[in-house]
The first five atom37 places (N, CA, C, CB, O) and aatype in JSON, in Angstrom:
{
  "aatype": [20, 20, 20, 20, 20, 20, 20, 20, 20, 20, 20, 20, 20, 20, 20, 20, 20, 20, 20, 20, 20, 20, 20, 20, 20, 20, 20, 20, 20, 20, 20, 20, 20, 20, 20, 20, 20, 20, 20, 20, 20, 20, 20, 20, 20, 20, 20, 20, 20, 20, 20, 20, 20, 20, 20, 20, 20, 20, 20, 20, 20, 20, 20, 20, 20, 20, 20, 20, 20, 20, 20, 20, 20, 20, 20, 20, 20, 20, 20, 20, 20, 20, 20, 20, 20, 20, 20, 20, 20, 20, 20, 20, 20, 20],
  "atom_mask": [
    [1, 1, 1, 1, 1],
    [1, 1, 1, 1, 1],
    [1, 1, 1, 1, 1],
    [1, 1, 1, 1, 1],
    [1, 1, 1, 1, 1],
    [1, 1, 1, 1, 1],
    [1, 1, 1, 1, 1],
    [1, 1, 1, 1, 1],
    [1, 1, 1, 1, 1],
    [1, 1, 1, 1, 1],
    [1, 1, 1, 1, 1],
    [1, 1, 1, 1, 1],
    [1, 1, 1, 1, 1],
    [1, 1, 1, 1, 1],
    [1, 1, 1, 1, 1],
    [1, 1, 1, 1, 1],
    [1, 1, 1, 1, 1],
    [1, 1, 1, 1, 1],
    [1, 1, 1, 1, 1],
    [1, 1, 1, 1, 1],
    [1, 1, 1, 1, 1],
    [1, 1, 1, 1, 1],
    [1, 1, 1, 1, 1],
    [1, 1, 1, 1, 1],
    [1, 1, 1, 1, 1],
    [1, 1, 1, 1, 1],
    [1, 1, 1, 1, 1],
    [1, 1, 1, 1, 1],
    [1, 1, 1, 1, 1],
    [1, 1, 1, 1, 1],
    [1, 1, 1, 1, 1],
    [1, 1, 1, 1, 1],
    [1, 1, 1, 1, 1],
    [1, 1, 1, 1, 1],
    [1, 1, 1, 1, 1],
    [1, 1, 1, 1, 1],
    [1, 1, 1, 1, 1],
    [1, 1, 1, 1, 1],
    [1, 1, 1, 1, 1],
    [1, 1, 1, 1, 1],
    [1, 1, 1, 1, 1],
    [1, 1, 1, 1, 1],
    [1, 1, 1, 1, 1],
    [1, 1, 1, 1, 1],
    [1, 1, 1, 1, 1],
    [1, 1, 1, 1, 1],
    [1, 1, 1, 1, 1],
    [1, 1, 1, 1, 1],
    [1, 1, 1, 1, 1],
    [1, 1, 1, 1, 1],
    [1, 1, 1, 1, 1],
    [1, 1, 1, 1, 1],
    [1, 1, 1, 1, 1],
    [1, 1, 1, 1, 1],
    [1, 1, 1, 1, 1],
    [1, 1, 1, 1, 1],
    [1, 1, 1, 1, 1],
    [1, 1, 1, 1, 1],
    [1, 1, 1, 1, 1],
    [1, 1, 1, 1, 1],
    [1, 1, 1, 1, 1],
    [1, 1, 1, 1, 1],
    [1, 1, 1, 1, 1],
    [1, 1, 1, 1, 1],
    [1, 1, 1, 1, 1],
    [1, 1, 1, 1, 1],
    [1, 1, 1, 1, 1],
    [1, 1, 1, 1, 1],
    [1, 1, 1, 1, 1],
    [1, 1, 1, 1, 1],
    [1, 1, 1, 1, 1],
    [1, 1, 1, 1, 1],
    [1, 1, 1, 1, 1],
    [1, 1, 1, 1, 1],
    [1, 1, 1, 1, 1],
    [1, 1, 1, 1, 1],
    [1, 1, 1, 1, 1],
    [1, 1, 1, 1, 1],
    [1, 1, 1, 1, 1],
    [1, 1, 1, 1, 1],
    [1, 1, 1, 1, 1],
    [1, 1, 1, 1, 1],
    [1, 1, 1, 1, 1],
    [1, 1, 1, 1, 1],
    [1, 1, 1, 1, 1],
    [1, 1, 1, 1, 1],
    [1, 1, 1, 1, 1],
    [1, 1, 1, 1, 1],
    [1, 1, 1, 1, 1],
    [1, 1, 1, 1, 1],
    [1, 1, 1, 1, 1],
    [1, 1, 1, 1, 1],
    [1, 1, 1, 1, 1],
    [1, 1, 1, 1, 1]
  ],
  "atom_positions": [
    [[-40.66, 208.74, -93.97], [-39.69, 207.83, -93.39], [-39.62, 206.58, -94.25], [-40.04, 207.49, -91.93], [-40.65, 206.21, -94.81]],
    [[-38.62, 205.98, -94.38], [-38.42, 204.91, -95.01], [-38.33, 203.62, -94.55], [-37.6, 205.09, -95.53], [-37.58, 203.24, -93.65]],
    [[-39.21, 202.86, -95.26], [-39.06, 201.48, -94.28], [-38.13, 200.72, -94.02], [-39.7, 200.6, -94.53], [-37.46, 200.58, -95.04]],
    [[-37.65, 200.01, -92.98], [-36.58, 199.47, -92.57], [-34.96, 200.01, -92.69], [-36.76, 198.41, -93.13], [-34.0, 199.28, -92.91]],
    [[-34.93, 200.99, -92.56], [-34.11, 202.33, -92.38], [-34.41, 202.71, -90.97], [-34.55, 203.59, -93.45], [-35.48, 203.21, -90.64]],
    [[-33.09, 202.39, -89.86], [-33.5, 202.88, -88.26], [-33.4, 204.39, -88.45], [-32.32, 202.28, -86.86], [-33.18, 205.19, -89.37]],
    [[-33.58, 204.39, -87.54], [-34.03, 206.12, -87.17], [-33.51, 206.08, -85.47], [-36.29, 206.56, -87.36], [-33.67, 205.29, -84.54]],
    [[-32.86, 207.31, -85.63], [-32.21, 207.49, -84.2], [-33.6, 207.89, -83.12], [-30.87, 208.93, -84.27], [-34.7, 208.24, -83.53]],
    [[-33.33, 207.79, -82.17], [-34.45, 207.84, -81.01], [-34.4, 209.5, -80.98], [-33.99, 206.91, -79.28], [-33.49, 210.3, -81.22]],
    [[-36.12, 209.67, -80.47], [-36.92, 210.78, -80.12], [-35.45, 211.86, -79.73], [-38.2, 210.35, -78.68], [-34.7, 211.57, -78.81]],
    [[-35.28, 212.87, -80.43], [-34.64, 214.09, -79.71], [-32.9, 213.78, -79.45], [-35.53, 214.3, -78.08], [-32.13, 214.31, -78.65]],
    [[-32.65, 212.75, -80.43], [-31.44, 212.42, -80.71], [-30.69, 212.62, -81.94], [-31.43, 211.39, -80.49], [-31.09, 212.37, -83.07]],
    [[-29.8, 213.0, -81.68], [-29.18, 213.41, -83.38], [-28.85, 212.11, -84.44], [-27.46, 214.28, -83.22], [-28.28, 211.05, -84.17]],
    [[-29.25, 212.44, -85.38], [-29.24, 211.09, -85.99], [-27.64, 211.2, -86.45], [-30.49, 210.85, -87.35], [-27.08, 210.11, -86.6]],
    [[-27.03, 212.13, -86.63], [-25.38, 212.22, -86.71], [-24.57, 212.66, -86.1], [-24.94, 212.65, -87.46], [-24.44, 213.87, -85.9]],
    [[-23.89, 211.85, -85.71], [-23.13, 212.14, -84.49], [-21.75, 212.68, -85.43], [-22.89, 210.62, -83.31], [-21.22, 212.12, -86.39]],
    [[-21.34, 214.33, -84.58], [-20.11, 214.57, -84.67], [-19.16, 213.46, -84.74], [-19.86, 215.31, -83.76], [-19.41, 212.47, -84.04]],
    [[-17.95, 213.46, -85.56], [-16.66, 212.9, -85.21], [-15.91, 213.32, -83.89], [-15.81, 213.19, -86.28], [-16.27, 214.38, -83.4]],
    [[-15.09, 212.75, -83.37], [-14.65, 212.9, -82.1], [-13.06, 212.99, -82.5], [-15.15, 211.67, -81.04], [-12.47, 212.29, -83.32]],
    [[-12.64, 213.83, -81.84], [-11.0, 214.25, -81.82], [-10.4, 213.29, -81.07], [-10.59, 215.73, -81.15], [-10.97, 213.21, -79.98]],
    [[-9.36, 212.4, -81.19], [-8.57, 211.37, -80.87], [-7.17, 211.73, -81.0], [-8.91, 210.26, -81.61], [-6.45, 211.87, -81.99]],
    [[-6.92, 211.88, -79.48], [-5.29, 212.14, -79.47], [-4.37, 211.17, -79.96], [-4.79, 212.34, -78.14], [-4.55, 210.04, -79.51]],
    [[-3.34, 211.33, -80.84], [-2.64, 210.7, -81.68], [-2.14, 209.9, -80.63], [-1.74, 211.46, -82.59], [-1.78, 210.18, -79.48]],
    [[-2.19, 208.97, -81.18], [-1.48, 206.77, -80.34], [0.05, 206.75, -80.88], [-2.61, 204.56, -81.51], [0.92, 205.96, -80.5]],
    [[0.19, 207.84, -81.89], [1.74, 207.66, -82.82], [2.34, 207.92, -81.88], [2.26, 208.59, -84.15], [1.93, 208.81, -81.13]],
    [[3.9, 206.97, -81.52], [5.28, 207.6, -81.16], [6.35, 207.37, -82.05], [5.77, 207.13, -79.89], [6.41, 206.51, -82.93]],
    [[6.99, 208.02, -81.82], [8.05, 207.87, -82.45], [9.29, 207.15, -81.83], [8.3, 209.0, -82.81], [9.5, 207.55, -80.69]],
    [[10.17, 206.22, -82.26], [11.02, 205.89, -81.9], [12.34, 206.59, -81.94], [10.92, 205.03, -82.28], [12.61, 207.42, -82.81]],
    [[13.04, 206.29, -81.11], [14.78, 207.24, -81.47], [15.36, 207.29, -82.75], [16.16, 206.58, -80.7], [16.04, 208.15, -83.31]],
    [[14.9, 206.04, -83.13], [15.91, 206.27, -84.72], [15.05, 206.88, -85.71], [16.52, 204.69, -85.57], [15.24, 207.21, -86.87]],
    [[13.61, 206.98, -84.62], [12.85, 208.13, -86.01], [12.1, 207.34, -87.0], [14.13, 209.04, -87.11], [11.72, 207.59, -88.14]],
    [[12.0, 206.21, -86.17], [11.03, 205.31, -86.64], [9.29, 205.09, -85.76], [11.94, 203.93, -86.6], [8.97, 205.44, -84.62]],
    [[8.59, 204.5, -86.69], [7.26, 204.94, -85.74], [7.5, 203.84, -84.98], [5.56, 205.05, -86.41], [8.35, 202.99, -85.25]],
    [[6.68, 203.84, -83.91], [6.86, 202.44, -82.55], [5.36, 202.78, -82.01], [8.48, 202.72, -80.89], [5.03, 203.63, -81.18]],
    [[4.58, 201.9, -82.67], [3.28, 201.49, -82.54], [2.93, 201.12, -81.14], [3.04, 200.41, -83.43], [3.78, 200.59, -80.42]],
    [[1.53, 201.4, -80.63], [1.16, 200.89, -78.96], [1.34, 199.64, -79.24], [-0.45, 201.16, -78.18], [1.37, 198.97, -80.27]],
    [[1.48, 199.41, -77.89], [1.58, 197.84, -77.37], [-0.19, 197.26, -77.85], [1.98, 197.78, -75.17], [-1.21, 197.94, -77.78]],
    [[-0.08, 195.92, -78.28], [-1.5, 195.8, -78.23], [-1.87, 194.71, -77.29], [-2.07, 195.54, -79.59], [-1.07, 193.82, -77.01]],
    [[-2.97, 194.76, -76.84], [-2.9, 193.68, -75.83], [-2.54, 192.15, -76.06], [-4.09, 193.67, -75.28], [-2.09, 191.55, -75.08]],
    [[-2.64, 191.7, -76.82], [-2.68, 190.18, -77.36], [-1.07, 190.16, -77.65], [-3.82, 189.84, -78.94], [-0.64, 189.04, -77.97]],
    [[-0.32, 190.97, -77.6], [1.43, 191.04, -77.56], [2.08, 189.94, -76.99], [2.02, 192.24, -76.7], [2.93, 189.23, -77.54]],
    [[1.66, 189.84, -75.89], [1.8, 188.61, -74.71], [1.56, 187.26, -74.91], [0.93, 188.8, -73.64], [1.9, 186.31, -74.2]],
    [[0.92, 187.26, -75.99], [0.02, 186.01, -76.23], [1.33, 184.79, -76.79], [-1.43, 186.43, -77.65], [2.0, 184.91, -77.82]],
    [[1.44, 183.6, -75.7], [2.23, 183.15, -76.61], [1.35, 181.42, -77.2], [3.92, 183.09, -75.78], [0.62, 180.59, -76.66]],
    [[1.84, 181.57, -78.27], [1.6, 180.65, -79.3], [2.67, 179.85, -79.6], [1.2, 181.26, -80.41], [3.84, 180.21, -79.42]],
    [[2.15, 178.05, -80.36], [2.93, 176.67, -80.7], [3.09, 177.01, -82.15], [2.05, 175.08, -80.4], [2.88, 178.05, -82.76]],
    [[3.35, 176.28, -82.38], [3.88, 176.29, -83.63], [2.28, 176.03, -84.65], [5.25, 174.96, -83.71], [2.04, 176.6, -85.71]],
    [[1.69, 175.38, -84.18], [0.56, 175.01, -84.78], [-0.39, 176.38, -85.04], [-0.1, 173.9, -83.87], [-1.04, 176.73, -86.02]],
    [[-0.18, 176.99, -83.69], [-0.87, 178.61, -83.84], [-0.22, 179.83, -84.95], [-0.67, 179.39, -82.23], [-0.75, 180.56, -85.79]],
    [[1.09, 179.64, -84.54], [2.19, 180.32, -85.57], [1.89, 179.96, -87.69], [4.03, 179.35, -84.89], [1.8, 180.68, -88.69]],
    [[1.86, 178.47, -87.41], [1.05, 177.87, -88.94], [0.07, 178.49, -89.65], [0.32, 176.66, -88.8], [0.1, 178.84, -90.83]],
    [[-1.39, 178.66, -88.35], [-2.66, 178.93, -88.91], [-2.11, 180.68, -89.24], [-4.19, 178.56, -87.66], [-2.31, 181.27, -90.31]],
    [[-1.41, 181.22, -88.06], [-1.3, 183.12, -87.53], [-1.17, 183.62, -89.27], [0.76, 183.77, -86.17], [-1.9, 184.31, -89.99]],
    [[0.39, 182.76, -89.56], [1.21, 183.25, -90.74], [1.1, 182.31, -91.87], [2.7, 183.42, -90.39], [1.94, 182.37, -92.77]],
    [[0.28, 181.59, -91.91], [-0.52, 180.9, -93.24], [0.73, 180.83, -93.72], [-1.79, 181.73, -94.27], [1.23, 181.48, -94.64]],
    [[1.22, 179.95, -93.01], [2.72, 179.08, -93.77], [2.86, 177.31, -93.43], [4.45, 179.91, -92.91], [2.55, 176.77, -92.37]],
    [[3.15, 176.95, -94.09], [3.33, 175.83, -93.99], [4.35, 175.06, -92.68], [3.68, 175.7, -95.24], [5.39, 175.66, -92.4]],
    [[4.11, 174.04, -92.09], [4.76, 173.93, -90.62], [5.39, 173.61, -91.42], [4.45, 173.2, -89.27], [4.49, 173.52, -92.25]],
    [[6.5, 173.24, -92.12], [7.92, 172.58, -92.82], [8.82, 174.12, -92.88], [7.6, 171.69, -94.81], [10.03, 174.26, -92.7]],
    [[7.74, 175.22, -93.2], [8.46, 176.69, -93.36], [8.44, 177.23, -91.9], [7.58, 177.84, -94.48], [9.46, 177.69, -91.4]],
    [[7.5, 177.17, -91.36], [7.72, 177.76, -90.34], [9.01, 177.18, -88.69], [6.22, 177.86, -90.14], [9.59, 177.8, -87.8]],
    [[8.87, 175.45, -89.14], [10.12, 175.34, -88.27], [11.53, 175.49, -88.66], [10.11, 174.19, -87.77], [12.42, 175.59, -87.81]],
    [[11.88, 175.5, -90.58], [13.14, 175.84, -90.72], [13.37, 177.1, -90.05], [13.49, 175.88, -92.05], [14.3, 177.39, -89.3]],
    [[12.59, 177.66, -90.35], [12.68, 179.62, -89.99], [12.61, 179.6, -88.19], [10.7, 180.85, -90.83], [13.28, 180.33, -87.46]],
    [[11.6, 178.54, -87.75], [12.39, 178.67, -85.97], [13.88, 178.0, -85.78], [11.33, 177.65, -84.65], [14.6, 178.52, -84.93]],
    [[14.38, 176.87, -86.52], [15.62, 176.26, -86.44], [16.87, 177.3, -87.14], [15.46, 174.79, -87.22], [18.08, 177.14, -87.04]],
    [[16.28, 178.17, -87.7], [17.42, 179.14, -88.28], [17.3, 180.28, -87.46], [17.29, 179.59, -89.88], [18.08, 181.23, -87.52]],
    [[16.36, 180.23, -86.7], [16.63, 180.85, -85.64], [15.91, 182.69, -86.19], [18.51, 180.56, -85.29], [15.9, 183.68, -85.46]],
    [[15.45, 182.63, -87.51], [15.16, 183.27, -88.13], [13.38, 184.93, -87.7], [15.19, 182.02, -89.1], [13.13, 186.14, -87.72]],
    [[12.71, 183.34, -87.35], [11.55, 183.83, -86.0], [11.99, 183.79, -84.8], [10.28, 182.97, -85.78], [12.43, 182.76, -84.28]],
    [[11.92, 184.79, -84.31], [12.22, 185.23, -82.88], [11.22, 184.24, -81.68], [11.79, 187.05, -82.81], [10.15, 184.69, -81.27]],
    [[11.9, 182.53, -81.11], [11.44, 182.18, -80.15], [11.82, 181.22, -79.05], [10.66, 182.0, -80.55], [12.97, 181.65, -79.04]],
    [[11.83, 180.83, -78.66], [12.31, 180.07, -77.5], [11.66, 178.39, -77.34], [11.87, 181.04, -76.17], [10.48, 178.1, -77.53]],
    [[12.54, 177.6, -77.02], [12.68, 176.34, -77.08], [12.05, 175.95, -75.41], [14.35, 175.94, -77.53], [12.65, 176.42, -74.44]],
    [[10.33, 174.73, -75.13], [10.76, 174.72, -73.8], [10.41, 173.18, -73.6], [10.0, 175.87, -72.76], [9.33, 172.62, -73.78]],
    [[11.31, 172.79, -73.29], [11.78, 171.27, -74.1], [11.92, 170.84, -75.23], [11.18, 170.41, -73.97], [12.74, 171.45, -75.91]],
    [[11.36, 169.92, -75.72], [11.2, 170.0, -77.31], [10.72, 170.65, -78.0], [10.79, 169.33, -77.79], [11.1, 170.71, -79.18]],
    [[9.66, 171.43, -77.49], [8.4, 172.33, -78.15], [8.9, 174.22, -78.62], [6.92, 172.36, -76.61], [9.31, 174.99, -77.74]],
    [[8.79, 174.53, -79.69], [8.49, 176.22, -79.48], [7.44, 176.96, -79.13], [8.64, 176.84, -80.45], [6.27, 176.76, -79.45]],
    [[8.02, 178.15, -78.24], [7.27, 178.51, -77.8], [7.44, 180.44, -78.71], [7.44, 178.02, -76.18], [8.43, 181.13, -78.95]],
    [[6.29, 180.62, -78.9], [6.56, 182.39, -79.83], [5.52, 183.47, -79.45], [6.3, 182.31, -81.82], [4.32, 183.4, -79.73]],
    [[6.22, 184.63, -78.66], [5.2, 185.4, -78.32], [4.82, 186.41, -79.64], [5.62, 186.16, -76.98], [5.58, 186.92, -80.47]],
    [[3.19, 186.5, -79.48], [3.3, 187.49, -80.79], [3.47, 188.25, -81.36], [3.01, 187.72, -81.19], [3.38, 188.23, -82.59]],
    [[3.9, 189.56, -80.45], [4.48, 190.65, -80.42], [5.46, 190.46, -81.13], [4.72, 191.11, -79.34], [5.59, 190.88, -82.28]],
    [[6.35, 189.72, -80.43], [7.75, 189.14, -81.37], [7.86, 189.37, -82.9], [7.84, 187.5, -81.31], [8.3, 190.19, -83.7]],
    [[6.99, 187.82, -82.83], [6.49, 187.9, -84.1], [6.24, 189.61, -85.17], [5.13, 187.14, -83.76], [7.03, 190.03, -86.02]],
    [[5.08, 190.21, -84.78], [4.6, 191.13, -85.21], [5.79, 191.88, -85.4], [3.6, 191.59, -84.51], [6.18, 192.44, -86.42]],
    [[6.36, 191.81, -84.16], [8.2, 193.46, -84.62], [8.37, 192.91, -85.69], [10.33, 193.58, -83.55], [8.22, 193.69, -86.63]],
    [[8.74, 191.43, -86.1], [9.7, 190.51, -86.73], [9.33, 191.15, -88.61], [9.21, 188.45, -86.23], [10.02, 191.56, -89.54]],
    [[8.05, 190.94, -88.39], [7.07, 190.88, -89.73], [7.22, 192.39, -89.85], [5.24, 190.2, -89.57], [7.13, 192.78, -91.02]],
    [[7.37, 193.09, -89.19], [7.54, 194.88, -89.74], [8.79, 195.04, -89.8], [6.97, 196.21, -88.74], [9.11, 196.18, -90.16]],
    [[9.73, 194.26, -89.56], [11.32, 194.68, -89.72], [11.71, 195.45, -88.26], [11.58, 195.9, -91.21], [12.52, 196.37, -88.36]],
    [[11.25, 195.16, -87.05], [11.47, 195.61, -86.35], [12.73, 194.65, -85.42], [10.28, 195.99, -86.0], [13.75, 195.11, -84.9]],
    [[12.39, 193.67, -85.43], [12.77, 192.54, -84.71], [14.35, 192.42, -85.17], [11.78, 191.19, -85.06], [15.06, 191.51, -84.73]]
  ]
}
């Protein structure tokens, strides 16, 4: 045995089979793939979050909300961007 190398417990397989995983793919109507929902979809984020998300500069990222360009919503002065949105937006879905 080798030192500091774990070792699976007494009467346990030290390799575990791979496991069969039913495909998560759908397909969309136009025959495009349409990925699961992921949970954090919902998540909505400021502009400040949107900055750090897409490592862009806030001067780029509010022309692109004022052009209306990122998919988000105004709630008062502030934007508001869910990330899902986002995410369609960034795959060409949006």
């Amino acid at each position: 045995m080798q030192e500091g190398v774990p070792t699976a417990p007494e009467g346990a397989s030290a390799v575990q089979p791979p496991q069969r995983l039913e495909s998560s793919r759908r397909v969309a109507p136009a025959g495009r793939y349409d990925p699961p929902a992921r949970d954090d979809d919902d998540d909505v984020l400021t502009v400040d979050e949107l900055v750090a998300w897409l490592r862009l500069s806030e001067s780029t990222v509010l022309r692109l909300l004022s052009e209306r360009a990122i998919p988000a919503r105004k709630v008062g002065h502030q934007w508001r961007v869910r990330r899902g949105r986002v995410r369609d937006w960034l795959d060409g879905r949006e």
